[in-house]
C-alpha positions, 0 to 999 in steps of 0.5 A: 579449449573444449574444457574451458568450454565445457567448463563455461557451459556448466558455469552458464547452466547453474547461473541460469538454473540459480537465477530461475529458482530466485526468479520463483520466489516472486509473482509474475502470473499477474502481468496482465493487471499492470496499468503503469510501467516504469523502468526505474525501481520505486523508492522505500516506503515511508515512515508516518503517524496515521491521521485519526478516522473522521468518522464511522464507515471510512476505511483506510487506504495506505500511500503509495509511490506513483509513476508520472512525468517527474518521476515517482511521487507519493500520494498520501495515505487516506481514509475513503468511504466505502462504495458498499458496505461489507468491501475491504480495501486491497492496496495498489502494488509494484511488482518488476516483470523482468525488464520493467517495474509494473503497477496495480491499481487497488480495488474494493472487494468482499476479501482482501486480494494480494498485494505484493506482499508489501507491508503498508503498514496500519494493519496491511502487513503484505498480506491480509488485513488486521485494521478491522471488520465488517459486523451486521452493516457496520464496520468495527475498528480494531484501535490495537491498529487504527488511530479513530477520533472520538466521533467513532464508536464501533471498536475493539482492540486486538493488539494479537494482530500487531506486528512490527515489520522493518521492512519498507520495499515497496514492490514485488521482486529482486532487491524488494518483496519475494512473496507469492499469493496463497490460494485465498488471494488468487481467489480474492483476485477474480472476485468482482471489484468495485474500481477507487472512486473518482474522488479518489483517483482525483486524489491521486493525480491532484497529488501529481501535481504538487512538487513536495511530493516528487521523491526527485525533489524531497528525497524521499521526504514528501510534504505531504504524507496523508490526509484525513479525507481527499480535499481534506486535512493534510498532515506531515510525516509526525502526523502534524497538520500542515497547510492551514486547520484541518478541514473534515477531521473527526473528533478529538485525540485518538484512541489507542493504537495507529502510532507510525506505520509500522 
C-alpha cells in the first residue's frame, strides 16, 4: 500500500511539474488587461482577401473573434484612420488565464505592443508588424504585404517580410498560441496608448448585431469579413463586395500584394 502511494505521489509531482513547465511557454503577466471574459475557446481565424486601402493615411486593422450574447461573432477586418500620425496599431488578443479565455482590447501607440503571438495576418504575423512605416508625417505602405488602391502613393515593396503562417489559432494558450513577449513589447506595452476611436468600437458592436456574423450560426463562415471603412464597404471572404456598391472605397485595382491573410 505505501508503494502504490509512493508510487502515486511521484506520478502526481511529475504531472504537475510537467504541467507547470507547458503552462511556461504561454503569457499570463497581463491578466490584469482582460476587458472580456468567456469560458468557451474562441474559434480559428478566417481565411480572406484584404479590401484595398481607400487612401493615404488608413491603416489596417485585422478582424477578430468578440464575445457577446450569442456567443463569439466576427468583426470584420477594417482600414481606420490614425488619431495622430506616427501611431502603429497593436491588435486585440484572446489569451486563456487557466479557468477562462480573456480578451484585450487593441490600441494605438508609437510601437507595436504583444498581441499573443497570434498571426492576423496582412503583415501582423504574431508579432511585429511588417504592413508598412511611418517617414516624415507620412505613412508608406510596403504593397509586398498590403492591397492599396490607386489613390495611394506612398509605397514600397519588400516582399523579404512576407511570410506564409499556417497557423490560424486565435488566442494565447494550450490548443492555441505559446508565444511569451520579448522585452520590446513589454516596453511597448506601458508605453502611453491612444484607446480605438469611437467610430471604431461602434464598429465592433454594430457587427454584434448582425446574425451572419455569429460563428454558432455560419460555422465559422460570417457574411461579412471586412470592410473598407467602418459604415463602408463590405466584402466577403474572396473579397467580393457584398450588400450593394461599395461606398468610401478607394481608387482602382490593387497594387501587388494583399492577397489572403496569409
Amino acid at each position: 500500500m505505501k508503494k502504490l502511494l509512493i508510487l502515486f505521489t511521484i506520478c502526481s509531482i511529475a504531472a504537475t511539474a510537467a504541467y507547470s513547465q507547458q503552462d511556461d511557454t504561454y503569457y499570463k503577466d497581463d491578466e490584469s488587461t482582460v476587458t472580456v471574459k468567456s469560458n468557451v475557446a474562441p474559434p480559428p481565424l478566417p481565411d480572406y482577401v484584404q479590401p484595398p486601402c481607400p487612401g493615404d493615411g488608413y491603416l489596417w486593422t485585422p478582424g477578430y473573434w468578440a464575445w457577446g450574447a450569442g456567443g463569439y461573432y466576427w468583426v470584420p477586418g477594417v482600414w481606420i484612420m490614425p488619431p495622430a500620425v506616427d501611431l502603429l496599431w497593436t491588435p486585440g488578443y484572446w489569451g486563456f488565464y487557466g479557468g477562462y479565455y480573456g480578451w484585450h482590447v487593441g490600441y494605438w501607440g508609437p510601437h507595436i505592443g504583444y498581441y499573443g503571438g497570434v498571426a492576423d495576418g496582412f503583415g501582423y504575423y504574431g508579432t511585429g508588424f511588417y504592413g508598412g512605416r511611418w517617414e516624415g508625417g507620412h505613412f508608406r505602405y510596403n504593397t509586398a504585404v498590403w492591397r492599396v488602391g490607386g489613390g495611394v502613393h506612398n509605397v514600397y515593396n519588400d516582399r523579404s517580410v512576407v511570410r506564409n503562417v499556417s497557423v490560424h489559432a486565435s488566442f494565447n494558450g494550450p490548443g492555441g498560441v505559446k508565444y511569451r513577449p520579448s522585452g520590446g513589447e513589454v516596453g511597448a506595452m506601458h508605453e502611453n496608448h491612444t484607446p480605438m476611436s469611437q467610430a471604431h468600437v461602434a464598429h465592433e458592436t454594430n457587427m454584434g448585431g448582425e446574425k451572419t456574423q455569429f460563428h454558432a450560426a455560419t460555422n465559422g463562415h460570417p457574411a461579412v469579413h471586412s470592410m473598407s471603412t467602418p459604415g463602408g464597404a463590405r466584402f466577403n471572404a474572396g473579397g467580393h463586395a457584398v450588400g450593394g456598391a461599395p461606398r468610401g472605397g478607394g481608387g482602382g485595382g490593387a497594387h501587388g500584394g494583399g492577397g489572403g491573410r496569409r
